[in-house]
N, C-alpha and C positions, 0 to 999 in steps of 0.2 A: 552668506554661508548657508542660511535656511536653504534659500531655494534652489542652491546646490545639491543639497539633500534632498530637495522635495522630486527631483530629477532623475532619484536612485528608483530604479525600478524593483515590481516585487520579485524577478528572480532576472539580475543584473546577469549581463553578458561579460564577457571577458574586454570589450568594447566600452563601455557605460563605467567597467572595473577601472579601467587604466586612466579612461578619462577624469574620474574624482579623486584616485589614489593621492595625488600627489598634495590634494587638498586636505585629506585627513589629520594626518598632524595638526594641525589650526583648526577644525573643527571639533578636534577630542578636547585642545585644551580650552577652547573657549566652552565647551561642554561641561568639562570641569572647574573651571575657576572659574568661571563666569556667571552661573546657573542665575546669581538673582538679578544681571542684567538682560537675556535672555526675553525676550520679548514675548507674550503669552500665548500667540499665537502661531509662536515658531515653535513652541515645544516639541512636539508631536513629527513637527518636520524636521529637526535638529535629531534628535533620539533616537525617533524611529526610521532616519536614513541612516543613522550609525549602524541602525540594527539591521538593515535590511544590507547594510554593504557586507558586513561579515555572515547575518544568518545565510544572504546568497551565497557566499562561497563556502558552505556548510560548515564553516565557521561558528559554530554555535553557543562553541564556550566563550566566543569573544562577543558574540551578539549580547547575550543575557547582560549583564551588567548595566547596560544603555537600554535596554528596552525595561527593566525595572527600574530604573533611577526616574526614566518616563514616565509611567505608572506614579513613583511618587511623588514625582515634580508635579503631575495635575492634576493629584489629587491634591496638595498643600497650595498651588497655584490658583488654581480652580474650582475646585470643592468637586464633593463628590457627585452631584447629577451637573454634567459637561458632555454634550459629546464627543471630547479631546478622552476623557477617562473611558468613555467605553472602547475607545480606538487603541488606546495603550492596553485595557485588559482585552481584545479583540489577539492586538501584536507579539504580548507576552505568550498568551494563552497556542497563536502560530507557533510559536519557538521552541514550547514544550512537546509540543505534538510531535511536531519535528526529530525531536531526542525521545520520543517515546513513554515521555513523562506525564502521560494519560490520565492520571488521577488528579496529578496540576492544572494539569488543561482544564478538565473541564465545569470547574465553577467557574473559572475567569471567560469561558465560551458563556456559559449562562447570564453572569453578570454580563457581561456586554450586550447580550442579545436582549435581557430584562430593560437594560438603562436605555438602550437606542429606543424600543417600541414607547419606553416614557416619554424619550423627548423628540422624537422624528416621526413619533407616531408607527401602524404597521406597514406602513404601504411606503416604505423607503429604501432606495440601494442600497445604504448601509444595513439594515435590517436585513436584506437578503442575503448579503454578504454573510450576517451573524448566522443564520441559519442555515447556509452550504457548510460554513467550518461546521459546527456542533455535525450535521448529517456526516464529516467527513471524517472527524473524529468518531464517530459512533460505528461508522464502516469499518476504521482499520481496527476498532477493537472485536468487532466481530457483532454488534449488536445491530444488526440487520433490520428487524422491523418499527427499531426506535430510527434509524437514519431515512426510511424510504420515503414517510408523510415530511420530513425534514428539505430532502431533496427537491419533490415536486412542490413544496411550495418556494421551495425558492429561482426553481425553474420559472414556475408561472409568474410570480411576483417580479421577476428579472423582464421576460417578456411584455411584461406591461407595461413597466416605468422607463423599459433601453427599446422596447424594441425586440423582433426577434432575430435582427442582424447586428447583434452586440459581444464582445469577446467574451463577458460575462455569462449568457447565453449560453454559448461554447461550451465555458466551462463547466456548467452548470448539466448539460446533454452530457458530457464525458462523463462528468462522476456519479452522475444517473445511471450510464453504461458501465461503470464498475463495478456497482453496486448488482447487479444485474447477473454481469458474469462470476463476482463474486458467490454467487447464489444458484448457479448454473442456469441462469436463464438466459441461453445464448442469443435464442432468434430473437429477445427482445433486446439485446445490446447490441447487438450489430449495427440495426442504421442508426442508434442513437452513434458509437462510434462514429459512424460515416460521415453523416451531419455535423458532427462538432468537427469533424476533420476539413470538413469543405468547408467551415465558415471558418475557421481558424486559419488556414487557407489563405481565406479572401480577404480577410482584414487586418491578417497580422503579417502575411505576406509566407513563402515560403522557409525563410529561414527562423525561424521565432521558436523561443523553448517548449511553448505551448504543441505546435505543431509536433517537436520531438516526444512531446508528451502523446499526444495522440497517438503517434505511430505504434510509439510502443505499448500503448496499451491495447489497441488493437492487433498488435503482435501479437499478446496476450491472450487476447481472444482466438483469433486463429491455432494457437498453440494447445489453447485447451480445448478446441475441437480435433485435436489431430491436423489439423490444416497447417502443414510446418512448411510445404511449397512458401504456400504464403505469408506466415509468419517470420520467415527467418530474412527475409529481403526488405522487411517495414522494422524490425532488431537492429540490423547492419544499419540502416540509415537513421536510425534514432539515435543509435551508438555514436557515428558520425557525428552527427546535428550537435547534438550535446557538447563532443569536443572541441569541435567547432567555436561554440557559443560559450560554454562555461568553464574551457579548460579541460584537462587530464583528469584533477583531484575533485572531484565532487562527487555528494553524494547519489545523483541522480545517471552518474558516468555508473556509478558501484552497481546500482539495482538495472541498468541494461546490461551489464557486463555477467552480473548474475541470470538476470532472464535470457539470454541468447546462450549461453552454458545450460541453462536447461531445458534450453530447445534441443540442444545438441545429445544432453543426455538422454535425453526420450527419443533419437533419434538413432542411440547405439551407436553415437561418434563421441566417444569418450574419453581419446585422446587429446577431443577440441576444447571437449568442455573443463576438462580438469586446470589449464591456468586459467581462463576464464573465472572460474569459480574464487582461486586463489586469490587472482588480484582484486575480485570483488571484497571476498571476504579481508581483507588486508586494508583496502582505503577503507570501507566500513568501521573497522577497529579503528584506522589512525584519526577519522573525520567525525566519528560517531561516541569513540570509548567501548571499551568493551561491551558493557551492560546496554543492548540497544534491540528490539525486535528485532531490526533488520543486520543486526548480527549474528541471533539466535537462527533467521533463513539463513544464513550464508555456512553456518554451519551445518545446519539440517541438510540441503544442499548437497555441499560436500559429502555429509554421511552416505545420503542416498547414491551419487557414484561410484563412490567405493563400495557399497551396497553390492550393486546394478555388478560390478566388478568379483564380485565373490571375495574384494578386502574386508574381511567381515572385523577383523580383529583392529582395523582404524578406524571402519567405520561407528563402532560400539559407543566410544567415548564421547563422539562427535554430537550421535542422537543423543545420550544422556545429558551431554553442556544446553543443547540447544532446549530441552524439554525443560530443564531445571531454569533458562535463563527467560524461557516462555512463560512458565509459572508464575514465577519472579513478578516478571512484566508486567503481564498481560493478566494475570489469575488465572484459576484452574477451568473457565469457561469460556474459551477462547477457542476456535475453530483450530488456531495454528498447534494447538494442545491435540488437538484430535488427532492431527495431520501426526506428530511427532509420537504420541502413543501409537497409532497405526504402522507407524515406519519402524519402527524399533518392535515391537510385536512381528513387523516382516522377519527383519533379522534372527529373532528368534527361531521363527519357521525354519527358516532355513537350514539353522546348525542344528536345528531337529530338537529345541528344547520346546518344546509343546506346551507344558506346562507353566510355564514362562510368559510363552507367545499368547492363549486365550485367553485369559484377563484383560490384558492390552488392547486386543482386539476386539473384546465384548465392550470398554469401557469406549471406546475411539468411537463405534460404531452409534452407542448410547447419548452420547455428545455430538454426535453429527446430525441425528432424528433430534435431536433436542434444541437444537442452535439454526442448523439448517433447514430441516423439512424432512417427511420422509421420500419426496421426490428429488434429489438432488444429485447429482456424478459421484460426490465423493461419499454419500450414500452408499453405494451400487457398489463402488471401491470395498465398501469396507465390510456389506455381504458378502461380496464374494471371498475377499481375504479369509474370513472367519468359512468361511463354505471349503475352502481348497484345505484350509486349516482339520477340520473334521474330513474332508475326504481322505486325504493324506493319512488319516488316522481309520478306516473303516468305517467311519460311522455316517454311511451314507445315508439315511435316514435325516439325518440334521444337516444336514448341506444340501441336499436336493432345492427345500424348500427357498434355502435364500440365495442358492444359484438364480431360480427361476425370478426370484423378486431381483436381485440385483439384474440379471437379461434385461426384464420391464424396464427399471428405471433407466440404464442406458441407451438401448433403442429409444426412450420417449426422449428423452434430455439430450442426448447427444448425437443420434441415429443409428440406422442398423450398421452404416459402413465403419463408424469410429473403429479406432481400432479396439477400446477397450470394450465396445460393444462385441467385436469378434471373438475377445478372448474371454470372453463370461460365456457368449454361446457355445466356444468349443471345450470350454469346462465343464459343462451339464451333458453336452455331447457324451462325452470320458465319463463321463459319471454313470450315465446310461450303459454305456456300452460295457462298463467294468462289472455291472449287476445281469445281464445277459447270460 
């Protein structure tokens, strides 16, 4: 039965699913009544293929159970310097990240990464491994310059010990290119994109979740340049691929199903995007629980459509769930906090409460130069908002100046043709022309 398990891949196909399913039952109970016959070096493959069979099908509330019992089966089996024990707090520590339970995660990232360098020494796969998660955990909370020395060492340390024709590699170049575009550095994620996509490609073959993973993150990138030609044809076959490989209900079906809805919305087909959105935000709930960041996007999401729509009165509620459930989360220094005071401060513009909308907008703006840089897109974004916000009001004197700074930043970061570059230029334009 171990090595049944040991068979389960990190993110099981729908294929790999069927094939073990019917094993399960006999491996849960020999998991549970059996634990002190359990041989010591199956632990880890017993446990943590229970865990990986449920955490793959976002199944997470059924994973946890089995990947803690893991945890303290080697620690009481094993003692505590094993490297079976950093591999369980390695697996646990996946699982919370997973559900968004980021302040779980990341001692049991630590401890693992501390106990491998003790007993594998630094210059080990597994070690690299511990330091892509911490980099990747440190990305989705928004802590950018603690993830990026995290990233390239474990790029380089991957390339040394695999090779740089290795899927880990891959992996390792993509979430380098997240981190990247995260941060609007487009022309430096691009060919990292490319590259991980053409060796993921080669070695994992065309149909592999990995690949799906690419596409859509380089969807991603395309999208947030304005390049929606080509983002929206790498969405559709991500979208595919996934269903293909993982099924209808996963969580990674929910987040392309969300990102192609807001390709759609930026594209002013908001017919398209609004059940997209729903059904995203729906399997998110049923796979996730409520309480989940990428709940909090699915509702921000939504709001912004309805936004974009002039439904200001459904939109309201939507921003307010999502900012409180950001909070919650994530804490009050979280980029996705900026995004949500910014978007909600829109709203207010619009129904003309002014008073309301600049605080929002002063504070979004202050957490963006704080978090992100003062060179960045959503930078630029959230000058000009405050800029359109004071023009709207007369006071053109205070919006001139961060028209012109928001213009800068978009031309440098995204180019003169973006669209959002167009519409910072033709607001200073207006702004000129209305003081004439």
């Amino acid at each position: 039965m171990a090595d049944l398990c040991r068979e389960i891949p990190k993110t099981p196909t729908l294929e790999s699913i069927r094939k073990v399913t019917p094993h399960i039952p006999h491996i849960e109970i020999a998991a549970r009544e059996f634990q002190r016959t359990i041989a010591e070096d199956d632990i880890v493959a017993l446990y943590g293929g229970l865990g990986r069979y449920y955490s793959g099908q976002g199944l997470y509330f059924l994973a946890e159970p089995w990947l803690v019992d893991c945890l303290t089966l080697t620690r009481s089996r094993l003692q505590e310097l094993h490297p079976d024990v950093a591999t369980s707090l390695n697996n646990l520590a996946v699982l919370y990240k997973n559900q968004g339970r980021y302040t779980e995660a990341e001692p049991l990232y630590k401890d693992a990464l501390a106990l491998r360098k003790e007993l594998l020494g630094h210059r080990h796969p597994d070690v690299a491994t511990s330091l892509n998660n911490l980099a990747l955990l440190y990305d989705n909370q928004g802590r950018y310059s603690e993830a990026e020395p995290l990233y390239k060492d474990a790029l380089a340390l991957r390339k040394e010990l695999l090779g740089h024709r290795h899927p880990d590699v891959a992996t390792s170049l993509n979430n380098l290119a997240v981190l990247y575009d995260n941060q609007g550095r487009h022309p430096e994620a691009e060919p990292l994109f490319i590259e991980a996509l053409a060796l993921r490609q080669e070695l994992l073959s065309h149909r592999h979740p990995d690949v799906a993973d690419s596409f859509n993150d380089l969807a991603i990138l395309y999208d947030n340049q304005g390049r929606y030609p080509e983002a929206e044809p790498l969405f559709i076959e991500a979208l595919a691929l996934y269903k293909e490989l993982l099924g209808d209900r996963h969580p990674y079906v929910a987040t392309t199903l969300d990102n192609l809805a807001t390709l759609y919305d930026n594209q002013g087909r908001y017919i398209k995007a609004e059940p997209l959105y729903k059904q995203a935000l729906a399997l998110r709930k049923e796979l996730l629980g409520d309480r989940h960041p990428d709940v909090a996007t699915s509702l921000n999401n939504l709001a912004v459509l309805y936004d974009n729509q002039g439904r200001y009165t459904e939109a309201e509620p939507l921003y307010e769930k999502a900012l409180a459930l950001y909070k919650e989360i994530l804490g009050h220094r979280h980029p996705n906090i900026a995004t949500s005071l910014n978007n909600l401060a829109g709203l207010y513009y619009k129904q003309g409460r002014y008073t309301e909308a600049e605080p929002l907008y002063k504070d979004a703006l202050a957490l963006r130069k704080k978090l992100l840089g003062d060179q960045h897109p959503d930078v630029a974004n959230s000058l000009n908002n405050l800029a359109v916000l004071y023009d709207n009001q007369g006071k053109y004197s205070e919006a001139e100046p961060l028209y012109i700074e928001a213009v800068a930043i978009a031309e440098e970061t995204l180019g003169v043709n973006h669209p959002s570059a167009v519409i910072f230029r033709d607001n200073l334009a207006s702004l000129r022309n209305a003081q004439k």
